[in-house]
NUPANU-902342 format. One record per residue (C-alpha): z, y, x; residue in one letter; residue number from 1. Coordinates in nm, 2 decimals, padded with zeros to 4 digits. Layout:
BEGIN
- Z; Y; X; residuo; num
- Z; Y; X; A; NUM
...
This chain:
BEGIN
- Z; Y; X; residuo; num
- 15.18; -19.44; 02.75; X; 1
- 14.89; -19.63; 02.75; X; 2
- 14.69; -19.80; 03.09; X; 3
- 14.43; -19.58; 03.01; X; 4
- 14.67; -19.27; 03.02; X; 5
- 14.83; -19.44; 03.29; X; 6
- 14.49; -19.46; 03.51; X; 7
- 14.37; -19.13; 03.41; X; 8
- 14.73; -18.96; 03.46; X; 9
- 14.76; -19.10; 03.80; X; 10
- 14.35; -19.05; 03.93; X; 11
- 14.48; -18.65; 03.86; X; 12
- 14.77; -18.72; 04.04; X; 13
- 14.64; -18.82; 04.36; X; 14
- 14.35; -18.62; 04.35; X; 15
- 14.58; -18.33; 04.33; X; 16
- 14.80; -18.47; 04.59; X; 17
- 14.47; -18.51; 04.80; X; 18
- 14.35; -18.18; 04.74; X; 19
- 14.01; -18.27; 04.58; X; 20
- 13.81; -18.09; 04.31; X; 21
- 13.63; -18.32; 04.03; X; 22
- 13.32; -18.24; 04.15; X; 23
- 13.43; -18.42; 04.54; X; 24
- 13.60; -18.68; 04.40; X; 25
- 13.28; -18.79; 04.19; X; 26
- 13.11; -18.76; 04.52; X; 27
- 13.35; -18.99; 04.68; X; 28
- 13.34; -19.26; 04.39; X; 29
- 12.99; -19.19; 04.34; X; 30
- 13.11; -19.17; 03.97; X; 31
- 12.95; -18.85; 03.75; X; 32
- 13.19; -18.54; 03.70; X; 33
- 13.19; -18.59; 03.36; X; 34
- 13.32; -18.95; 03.40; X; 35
- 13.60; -18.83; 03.63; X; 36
- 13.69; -18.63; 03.39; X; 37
- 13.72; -18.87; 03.09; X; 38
- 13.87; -19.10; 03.32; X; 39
- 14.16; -18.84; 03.40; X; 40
- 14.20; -18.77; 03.02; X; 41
- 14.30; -19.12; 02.94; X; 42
- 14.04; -19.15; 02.74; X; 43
- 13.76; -19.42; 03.03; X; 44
- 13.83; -19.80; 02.91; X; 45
- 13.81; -19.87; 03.30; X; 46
- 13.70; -20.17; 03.46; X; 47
- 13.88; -20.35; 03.72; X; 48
- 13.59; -20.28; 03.99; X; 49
- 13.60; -19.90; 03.87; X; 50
- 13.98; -19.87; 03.91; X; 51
- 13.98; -20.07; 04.22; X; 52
- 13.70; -19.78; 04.34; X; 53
- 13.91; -19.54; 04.26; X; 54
- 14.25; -19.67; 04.48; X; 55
- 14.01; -19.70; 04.76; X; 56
- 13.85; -19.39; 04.75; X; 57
- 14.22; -19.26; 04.77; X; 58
- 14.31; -19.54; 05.02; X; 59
- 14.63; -19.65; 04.80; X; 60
- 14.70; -20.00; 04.66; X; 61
- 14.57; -20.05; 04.28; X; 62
- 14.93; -20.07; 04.15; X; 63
- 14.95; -19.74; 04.24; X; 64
- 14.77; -19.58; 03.98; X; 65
- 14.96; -19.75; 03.73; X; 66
- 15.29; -19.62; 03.78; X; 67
- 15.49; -19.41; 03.52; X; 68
- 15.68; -19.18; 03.78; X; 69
- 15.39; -18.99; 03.93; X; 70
- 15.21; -19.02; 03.62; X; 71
- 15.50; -18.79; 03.43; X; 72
- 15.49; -18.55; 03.77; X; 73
- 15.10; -18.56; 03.67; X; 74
- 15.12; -18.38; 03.34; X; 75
- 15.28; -18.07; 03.47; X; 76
- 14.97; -18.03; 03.68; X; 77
- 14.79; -17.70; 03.65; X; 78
- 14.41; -17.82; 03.43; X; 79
- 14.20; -17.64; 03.72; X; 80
- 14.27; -17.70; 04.10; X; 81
- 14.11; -17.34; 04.24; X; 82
- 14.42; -17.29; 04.42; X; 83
- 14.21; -17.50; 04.70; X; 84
- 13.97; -17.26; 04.74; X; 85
- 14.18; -16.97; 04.84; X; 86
């Protein structure tokens, strides 16, 4: 897996885990929707500032969002999050 995938796999993750749509995460980062998701498809060349934006908005440590454990749990994540709505 790539850091890209890594990043991206793990920003779905904790999102998830956080119970945020796409649209309030961008919000929080002050990123555009459409960044968040390229970013969560592995497919955002991050910088450092963006990726340390991104473990702060989450309030986790940058390593975080590189680790391959929750990044495997991420891929058996449902595509849409509307479950949060109900």
């Amino acid at each position: 897996m790539t850091s890209m995938e890594l990043v991206g796999l793990n920003t779905k993750w904790y999102r998830y885990q956080q119970k945020l749509t796409q649209e309030q995460f961008a919000n929080k980062t002050k990123f555009k929707m459409a960044y968040i998701s390229t970013i969560e498809n592995g497919e955002a060349n991050l910088t450092c500032r963006n990726i340390d934006n991104i473990a702060r908005a989450f309030n986790i440590e940058v390593y975080l969002l590189f680790a391959e454990k929750t990044a495997n749990k991420a891929k058996k994540l449902p595509k849409r999050v509307d479950m949060y709505n109900n």
